[in-house]
N, CA and C of each residue as an Amber inpcrd file, in Angstrom:
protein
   492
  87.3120000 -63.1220000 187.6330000  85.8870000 -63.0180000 187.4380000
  85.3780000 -61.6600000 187.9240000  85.9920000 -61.1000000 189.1620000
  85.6290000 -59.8320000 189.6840000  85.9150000 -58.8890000 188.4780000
  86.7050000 -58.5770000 188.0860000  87.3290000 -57.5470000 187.0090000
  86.2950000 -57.8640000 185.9350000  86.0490000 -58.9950000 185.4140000
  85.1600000 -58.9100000 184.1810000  84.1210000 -58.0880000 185.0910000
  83.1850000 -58.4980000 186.1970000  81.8210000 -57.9350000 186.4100000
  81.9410000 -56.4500000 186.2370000  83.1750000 -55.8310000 186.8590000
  83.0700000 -54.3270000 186.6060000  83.1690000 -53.8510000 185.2040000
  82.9350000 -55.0510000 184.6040000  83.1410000 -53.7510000 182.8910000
  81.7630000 -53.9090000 182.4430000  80.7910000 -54.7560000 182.8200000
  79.5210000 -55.0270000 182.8200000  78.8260000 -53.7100000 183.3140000
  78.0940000 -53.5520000 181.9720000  76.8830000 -52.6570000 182.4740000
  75.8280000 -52.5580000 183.4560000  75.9950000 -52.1920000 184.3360000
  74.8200000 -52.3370000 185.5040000  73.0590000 -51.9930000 185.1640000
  72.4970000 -52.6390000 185.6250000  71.4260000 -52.7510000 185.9480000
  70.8640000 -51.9170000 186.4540000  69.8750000 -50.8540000 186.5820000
  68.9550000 -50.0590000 187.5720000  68.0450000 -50.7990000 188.0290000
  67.6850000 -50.9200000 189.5170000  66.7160000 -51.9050000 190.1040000
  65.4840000 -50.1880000 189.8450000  65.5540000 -49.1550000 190.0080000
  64.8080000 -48.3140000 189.7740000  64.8770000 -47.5790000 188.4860000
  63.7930000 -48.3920000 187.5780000  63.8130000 -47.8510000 186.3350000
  62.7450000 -46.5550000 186.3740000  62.3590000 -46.1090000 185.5910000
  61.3740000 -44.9370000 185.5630000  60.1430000 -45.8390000 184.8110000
  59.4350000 -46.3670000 185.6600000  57.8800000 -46.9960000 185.3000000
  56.8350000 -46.3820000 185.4860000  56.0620000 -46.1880000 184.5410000
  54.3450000 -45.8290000 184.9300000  53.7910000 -46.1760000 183.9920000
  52.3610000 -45.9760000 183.9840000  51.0260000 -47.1390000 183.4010000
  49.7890000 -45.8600000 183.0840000  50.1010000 -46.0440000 181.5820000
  48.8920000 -44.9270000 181.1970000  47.6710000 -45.9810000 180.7390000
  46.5440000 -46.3590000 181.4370000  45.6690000 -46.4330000 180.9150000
  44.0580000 -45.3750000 179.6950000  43.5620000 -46.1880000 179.0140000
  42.4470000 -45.1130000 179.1280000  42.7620000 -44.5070000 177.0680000
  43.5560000 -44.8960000 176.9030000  44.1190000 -44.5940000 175.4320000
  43.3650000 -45.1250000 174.8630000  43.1630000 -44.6980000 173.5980000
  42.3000000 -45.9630000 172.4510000  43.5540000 -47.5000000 172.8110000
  42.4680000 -48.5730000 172.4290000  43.1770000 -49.5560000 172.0860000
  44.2210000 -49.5850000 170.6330000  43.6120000 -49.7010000 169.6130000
  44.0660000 -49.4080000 168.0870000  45.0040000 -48.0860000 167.7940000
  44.8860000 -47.0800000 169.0850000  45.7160000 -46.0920000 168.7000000
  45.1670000 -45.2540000 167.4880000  43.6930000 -44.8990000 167.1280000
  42.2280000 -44.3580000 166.4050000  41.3960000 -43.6950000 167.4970000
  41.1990000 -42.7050000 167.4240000  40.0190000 -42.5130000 168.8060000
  38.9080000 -42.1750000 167.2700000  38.0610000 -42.0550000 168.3130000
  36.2550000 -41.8320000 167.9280000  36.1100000 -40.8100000 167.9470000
  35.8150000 -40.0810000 166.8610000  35.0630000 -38.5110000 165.9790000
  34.3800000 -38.3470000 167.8000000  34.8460000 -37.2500000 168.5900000
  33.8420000 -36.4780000 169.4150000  33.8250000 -37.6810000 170.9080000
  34.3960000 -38.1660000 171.1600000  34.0250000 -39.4230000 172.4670000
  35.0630000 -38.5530000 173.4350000  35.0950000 -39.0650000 174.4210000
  35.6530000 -38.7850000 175.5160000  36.4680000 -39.6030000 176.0810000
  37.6270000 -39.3400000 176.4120000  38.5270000 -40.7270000 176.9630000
  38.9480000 -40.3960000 178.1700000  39.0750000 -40.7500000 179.5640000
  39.5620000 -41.0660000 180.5470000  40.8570000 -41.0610000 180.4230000
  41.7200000 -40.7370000 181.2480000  43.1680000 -41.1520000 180.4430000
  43.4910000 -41.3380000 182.3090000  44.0490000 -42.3340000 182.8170000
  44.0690000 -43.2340000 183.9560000  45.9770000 -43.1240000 184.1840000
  46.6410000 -42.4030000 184.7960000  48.3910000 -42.2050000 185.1640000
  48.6410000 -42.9760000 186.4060000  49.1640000 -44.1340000 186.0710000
  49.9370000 -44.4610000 187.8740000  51.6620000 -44.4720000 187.5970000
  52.2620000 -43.9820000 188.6550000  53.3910000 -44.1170000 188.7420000
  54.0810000 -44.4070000 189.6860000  55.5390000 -45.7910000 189.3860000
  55.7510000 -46.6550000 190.5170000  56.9480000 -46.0940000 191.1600000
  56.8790000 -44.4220000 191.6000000  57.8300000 -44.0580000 191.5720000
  57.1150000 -42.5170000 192.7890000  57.7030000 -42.4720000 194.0780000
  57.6190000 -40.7230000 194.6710000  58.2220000 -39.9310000 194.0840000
  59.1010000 -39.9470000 193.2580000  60.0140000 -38.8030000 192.8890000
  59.1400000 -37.7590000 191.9480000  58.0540000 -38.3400000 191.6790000
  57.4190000 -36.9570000 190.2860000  56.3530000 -36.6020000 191.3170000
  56.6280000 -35.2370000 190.8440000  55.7040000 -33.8580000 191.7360000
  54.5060000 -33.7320000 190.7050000  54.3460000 -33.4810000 189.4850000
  53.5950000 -33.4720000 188.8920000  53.6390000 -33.8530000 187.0760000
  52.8880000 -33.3720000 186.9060000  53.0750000 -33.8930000 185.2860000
  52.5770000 -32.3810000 184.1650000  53.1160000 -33.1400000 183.1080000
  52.8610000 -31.9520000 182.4070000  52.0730000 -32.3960000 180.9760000
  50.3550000 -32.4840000 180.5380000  50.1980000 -32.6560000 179.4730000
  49.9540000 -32.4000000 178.1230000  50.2240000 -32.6130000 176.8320000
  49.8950000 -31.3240000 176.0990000  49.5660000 -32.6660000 174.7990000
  48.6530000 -32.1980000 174.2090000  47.3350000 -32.6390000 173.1920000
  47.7530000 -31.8400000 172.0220000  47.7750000 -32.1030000 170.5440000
  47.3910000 -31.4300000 169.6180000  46.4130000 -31.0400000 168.9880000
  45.2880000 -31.6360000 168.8570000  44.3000000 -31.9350000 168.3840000
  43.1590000 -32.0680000 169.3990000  42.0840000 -31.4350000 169.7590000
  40.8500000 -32.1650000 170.6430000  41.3200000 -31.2360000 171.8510000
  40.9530000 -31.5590000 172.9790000  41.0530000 -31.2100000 174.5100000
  40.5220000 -31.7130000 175.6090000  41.7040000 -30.9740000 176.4110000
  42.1260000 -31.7510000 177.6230000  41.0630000 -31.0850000 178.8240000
  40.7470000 -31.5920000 179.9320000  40.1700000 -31.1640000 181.3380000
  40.1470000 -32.1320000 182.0000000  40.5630000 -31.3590000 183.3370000
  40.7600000 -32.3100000 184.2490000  39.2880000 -33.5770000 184.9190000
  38.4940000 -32.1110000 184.2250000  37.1100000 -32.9680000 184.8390000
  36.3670000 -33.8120000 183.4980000  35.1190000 -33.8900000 183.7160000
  34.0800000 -34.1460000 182.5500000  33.4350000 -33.6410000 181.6400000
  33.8880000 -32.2290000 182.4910000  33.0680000 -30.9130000 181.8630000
  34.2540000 -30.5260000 180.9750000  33.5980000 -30.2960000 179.7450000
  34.6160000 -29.4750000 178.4750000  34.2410000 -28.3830000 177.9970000
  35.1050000 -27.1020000 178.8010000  35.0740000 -25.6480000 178.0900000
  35.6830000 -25.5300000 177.0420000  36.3670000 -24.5060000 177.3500000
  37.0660000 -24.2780000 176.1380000  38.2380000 -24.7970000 175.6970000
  38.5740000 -24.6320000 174.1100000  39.8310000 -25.8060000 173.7010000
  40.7560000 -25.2930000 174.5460000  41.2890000 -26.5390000 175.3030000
  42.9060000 -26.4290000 176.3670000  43.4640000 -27.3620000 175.6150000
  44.7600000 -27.5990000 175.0790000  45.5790000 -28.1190000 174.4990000
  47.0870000 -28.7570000 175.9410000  46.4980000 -28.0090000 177.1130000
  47.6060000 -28.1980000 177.9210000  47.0110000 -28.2360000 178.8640000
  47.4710000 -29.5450000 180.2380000  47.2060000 -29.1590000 181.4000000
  48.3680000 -29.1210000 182.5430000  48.7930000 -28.8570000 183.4510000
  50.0330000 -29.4360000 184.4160000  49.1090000 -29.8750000 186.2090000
  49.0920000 -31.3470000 185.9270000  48.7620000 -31.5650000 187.2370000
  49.3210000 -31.9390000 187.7890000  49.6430000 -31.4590000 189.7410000
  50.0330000 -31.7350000 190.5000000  49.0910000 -33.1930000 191.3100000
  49.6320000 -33.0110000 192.3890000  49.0470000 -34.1190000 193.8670000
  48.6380000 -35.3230000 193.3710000  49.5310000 -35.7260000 192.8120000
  49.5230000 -37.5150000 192.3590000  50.1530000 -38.6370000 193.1130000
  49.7850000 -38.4780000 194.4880000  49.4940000 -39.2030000 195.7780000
  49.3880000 -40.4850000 194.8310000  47.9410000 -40.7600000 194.3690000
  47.5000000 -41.7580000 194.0770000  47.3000000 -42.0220000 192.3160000
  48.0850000 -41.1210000 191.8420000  47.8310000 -41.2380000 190.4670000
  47.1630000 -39.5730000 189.7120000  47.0880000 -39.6500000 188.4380000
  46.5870000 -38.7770000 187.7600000  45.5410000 -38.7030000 187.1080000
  43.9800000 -38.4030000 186.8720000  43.2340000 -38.2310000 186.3840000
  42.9290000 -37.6350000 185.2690000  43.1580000 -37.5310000 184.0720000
  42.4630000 -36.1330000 183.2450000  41.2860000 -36.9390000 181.7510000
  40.8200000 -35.9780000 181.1350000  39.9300000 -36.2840000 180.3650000
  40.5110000 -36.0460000 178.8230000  40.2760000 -36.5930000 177.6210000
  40.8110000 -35.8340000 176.3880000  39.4570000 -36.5610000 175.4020000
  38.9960000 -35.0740000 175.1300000  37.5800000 -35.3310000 174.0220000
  38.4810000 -34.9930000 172.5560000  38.0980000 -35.9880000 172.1810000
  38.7230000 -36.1970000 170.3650000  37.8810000 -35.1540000 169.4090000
  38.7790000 -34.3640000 168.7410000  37.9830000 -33.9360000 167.7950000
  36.5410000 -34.0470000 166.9100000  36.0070000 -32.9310000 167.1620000
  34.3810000 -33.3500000 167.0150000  34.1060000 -33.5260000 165.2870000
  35.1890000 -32.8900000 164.9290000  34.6170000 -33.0920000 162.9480000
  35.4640000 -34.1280000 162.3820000  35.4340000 -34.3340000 161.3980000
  35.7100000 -35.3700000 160.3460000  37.1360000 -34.9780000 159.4040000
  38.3060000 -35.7440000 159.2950000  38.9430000 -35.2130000 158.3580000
  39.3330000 -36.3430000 157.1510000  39.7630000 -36.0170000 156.2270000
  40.5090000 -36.4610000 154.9840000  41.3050000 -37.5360000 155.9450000
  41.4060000 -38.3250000 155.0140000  42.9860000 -39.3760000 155.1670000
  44.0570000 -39.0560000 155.3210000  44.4980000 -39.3750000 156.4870000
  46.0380000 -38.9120000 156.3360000  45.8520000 -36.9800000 157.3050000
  44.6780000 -36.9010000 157.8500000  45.3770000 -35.5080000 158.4780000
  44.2900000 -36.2250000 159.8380000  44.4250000 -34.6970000 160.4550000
  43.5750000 -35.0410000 162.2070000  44.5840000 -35.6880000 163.5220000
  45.4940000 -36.1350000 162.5370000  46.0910000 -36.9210000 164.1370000
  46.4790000 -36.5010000 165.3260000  46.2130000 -36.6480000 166.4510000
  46.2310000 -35.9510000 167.8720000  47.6860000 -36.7180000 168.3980000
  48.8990000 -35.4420000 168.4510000  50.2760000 -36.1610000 169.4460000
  49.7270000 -35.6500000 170.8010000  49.6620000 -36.8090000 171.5340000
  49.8840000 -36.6650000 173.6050000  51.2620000 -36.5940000 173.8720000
  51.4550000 -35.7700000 174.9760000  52.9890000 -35.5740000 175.3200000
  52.6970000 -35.9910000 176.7430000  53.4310000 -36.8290000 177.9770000
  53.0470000 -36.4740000 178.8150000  54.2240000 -36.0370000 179.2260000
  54.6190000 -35.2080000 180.3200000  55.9550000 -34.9400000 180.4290000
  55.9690000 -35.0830000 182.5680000  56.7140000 -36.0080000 182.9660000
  56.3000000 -36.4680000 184.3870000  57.8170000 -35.6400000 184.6310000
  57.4430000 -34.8780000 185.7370000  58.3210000 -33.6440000 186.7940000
  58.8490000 -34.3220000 187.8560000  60.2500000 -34.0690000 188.3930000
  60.1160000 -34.4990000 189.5910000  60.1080000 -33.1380000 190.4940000
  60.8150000 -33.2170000 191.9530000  60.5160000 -31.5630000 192.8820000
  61.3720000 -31.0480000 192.4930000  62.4540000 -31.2630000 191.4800000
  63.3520000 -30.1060000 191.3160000  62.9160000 -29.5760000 189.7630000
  61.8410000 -30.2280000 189.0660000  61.5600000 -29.4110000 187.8660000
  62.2300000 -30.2660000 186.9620000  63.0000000 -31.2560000 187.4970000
  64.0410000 -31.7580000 186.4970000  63.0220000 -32.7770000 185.4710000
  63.4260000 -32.8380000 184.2850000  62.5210000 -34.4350000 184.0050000
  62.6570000 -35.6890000 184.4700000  61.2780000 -36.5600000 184.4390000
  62.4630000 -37.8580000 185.4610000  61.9010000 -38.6650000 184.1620000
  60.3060000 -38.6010000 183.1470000  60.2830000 -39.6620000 181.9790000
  59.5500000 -38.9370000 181.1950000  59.5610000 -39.5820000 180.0730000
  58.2610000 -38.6760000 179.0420000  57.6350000 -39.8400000 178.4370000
  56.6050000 -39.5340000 177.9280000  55.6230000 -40.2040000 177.0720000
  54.6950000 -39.8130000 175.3570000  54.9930000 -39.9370000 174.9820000
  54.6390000 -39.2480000 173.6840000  53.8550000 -40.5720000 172.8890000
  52.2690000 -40.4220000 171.9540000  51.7560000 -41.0070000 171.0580000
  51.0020000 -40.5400000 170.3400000  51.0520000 -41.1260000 169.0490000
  49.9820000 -40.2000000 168.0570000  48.9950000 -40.8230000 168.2290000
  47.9680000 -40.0250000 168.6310000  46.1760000 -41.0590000 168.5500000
  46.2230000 -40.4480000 166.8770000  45.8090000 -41.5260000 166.2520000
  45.1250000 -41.3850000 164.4120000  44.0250000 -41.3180000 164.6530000
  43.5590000 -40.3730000 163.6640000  41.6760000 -39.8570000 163.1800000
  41.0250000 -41.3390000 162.9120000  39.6540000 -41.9030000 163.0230000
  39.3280000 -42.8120000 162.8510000  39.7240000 -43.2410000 161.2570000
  39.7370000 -44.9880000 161.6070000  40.0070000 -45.6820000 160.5020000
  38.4430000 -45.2630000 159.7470000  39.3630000 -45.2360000 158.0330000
  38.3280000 -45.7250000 156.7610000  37.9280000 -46.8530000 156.6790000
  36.6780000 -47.1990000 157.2120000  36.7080000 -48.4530000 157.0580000
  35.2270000 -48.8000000 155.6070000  35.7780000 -49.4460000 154.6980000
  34.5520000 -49.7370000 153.2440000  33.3890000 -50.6900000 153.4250000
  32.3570000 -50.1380000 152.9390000  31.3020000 -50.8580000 153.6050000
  30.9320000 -51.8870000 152.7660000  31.1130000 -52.8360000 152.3130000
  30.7900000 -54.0910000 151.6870000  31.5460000 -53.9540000 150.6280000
  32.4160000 -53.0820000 150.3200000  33.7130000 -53.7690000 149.0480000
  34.8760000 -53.7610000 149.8810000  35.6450000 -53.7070000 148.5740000
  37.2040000 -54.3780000 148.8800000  38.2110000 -52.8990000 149.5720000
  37.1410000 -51.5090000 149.5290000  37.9950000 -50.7350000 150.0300000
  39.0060000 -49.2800000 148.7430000  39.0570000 -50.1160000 147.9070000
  40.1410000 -49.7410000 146.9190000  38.7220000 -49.2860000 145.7910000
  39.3190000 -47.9140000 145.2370000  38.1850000 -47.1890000 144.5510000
  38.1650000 -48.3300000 143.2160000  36.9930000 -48.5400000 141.9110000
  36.9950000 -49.5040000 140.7280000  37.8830000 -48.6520000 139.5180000
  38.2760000 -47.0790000 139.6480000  39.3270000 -47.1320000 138.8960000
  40.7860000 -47.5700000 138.9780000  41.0130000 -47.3170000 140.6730000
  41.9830000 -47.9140000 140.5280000  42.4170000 -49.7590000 140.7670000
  41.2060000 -50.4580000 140.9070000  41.3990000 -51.5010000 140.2690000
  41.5070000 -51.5070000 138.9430000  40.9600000 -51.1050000 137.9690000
  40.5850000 -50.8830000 136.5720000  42.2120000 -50.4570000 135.9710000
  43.1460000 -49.4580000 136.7330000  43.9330000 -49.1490000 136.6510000
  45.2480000 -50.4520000 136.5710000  44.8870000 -51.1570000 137.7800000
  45.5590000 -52.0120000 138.0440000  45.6540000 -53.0180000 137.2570000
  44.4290000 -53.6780000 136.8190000  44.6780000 -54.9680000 136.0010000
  45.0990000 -53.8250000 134.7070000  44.7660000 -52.5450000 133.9660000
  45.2020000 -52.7610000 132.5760000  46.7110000 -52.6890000 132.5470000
  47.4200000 -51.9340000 133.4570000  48.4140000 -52.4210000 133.7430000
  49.5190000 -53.8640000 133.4980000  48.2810000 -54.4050000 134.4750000
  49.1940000 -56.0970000 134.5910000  49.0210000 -56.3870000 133.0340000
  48.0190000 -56.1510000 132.3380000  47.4930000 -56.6910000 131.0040000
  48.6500000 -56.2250000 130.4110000  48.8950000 -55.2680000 130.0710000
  50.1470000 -54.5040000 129.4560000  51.2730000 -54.9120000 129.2590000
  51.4080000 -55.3750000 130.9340000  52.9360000 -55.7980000 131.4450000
  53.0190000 -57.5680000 130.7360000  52.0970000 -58.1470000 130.9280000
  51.8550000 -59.2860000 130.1900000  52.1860000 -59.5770000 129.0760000
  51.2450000 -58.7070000 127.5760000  51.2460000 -58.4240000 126.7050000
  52.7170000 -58.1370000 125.8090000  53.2540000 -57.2950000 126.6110000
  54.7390000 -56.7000000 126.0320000  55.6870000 -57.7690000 126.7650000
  55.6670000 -58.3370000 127.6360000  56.9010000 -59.7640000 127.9280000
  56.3930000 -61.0610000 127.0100000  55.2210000 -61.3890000 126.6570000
  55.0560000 -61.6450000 125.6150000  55.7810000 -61.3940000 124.2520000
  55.5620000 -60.7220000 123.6840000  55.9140000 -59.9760000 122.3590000
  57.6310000 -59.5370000 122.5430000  58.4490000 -59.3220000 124.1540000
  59.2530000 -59.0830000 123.8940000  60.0570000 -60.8530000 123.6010000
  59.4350000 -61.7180000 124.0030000  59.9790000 -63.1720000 123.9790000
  59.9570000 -63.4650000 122.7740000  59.1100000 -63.0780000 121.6280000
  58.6280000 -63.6870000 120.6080000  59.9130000 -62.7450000 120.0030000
  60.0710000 -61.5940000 120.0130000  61.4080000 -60.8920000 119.5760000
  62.7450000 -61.6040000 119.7210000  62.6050000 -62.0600000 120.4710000
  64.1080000 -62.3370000 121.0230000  64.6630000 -63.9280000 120.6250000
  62.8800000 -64.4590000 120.2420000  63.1350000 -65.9690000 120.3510000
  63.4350000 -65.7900000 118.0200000  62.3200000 -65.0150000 117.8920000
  63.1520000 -64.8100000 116.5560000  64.2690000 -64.6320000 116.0250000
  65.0450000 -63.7650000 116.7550000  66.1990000 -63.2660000 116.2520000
  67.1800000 -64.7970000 116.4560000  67.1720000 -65.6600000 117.0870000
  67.8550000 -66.5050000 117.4690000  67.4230000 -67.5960000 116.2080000
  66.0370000 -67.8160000 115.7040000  65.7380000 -68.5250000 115.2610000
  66.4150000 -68.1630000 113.5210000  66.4510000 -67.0210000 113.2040000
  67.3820000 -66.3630000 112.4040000  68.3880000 -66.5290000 111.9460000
């Protein structure tokens, strides 16, 4: 029984854990809002952190100068604080999306975890229809009509030739 346990993969009782609050829920932030972004980590070994934004910007405080795409904070005694205001304009479908990196340091510089997510530009959401433009419904059923039409006509082919 001893010999089997050593071929068994061990366990780390110290995994690399921490708790980002403060993110959108849906993983969508809001045209221009401000998010809190809340770091605890269950771990002394990280000296500081390293964050970097694509889209929007970062400060440590409330106050937002100019676009910073990067911050590196130290003295996380008790955790990490920073701010990330979402892009203030509007884009197309499918572009805008903001990647967060966080990258947690320990004292030798080494990495000890990372964190990476895409916040998406707000959802399209349709205001009393179905969402989907009326050509391309229009598109859709003449389609099905089509597809109908010709399995039809190809049955009536096929059922002739037999009847033949």
């Amino acid at each position: 029984m001893f010999a089997i346990c050593l071929f068994l993969p061990s366990v780390q009782a110290e995994d690399n854990l921490y708790r980002i609050d403060g993110i959108p829920d849906n993983l969508h932030y809001e045209t221009g809002k401000s998010y809190q972004i809340d770091i605890s980590v269950d771990s002394l070994n990280v000296s500081y952190i390293i964050v970097t934004i694509s889209n929007g910007t970062l400060s440590e405080t409330e106050d937002f100068g100019e676009s910073n795409l990067e911050l590196n904070l130290t003295d996380g005694s008790e955790g990490w604080i920073f701010h990330w205001q979402a892009p203030t304009e509007s884009f197309v479908l499918g572009e805008g999306n903001a990647e967060l990196a966080i990258v947690f340091k320990d004292a030798d510089h080494e990495i000890w975890s990372t964190f990476d997510s895409i916040l998406r530009s707000p959802e399209v959401v349709a205001e009393g229809g179905t969402g989907v433009p009326q050509w391309a419904l229009s598109l859709a059923w003449t389609g099905a009509s089509v597809t109908v039409i010709l399995t039809v006509l190809g049955g009536l082919v096929l059922r002739r030739d037999r009847l033949t």
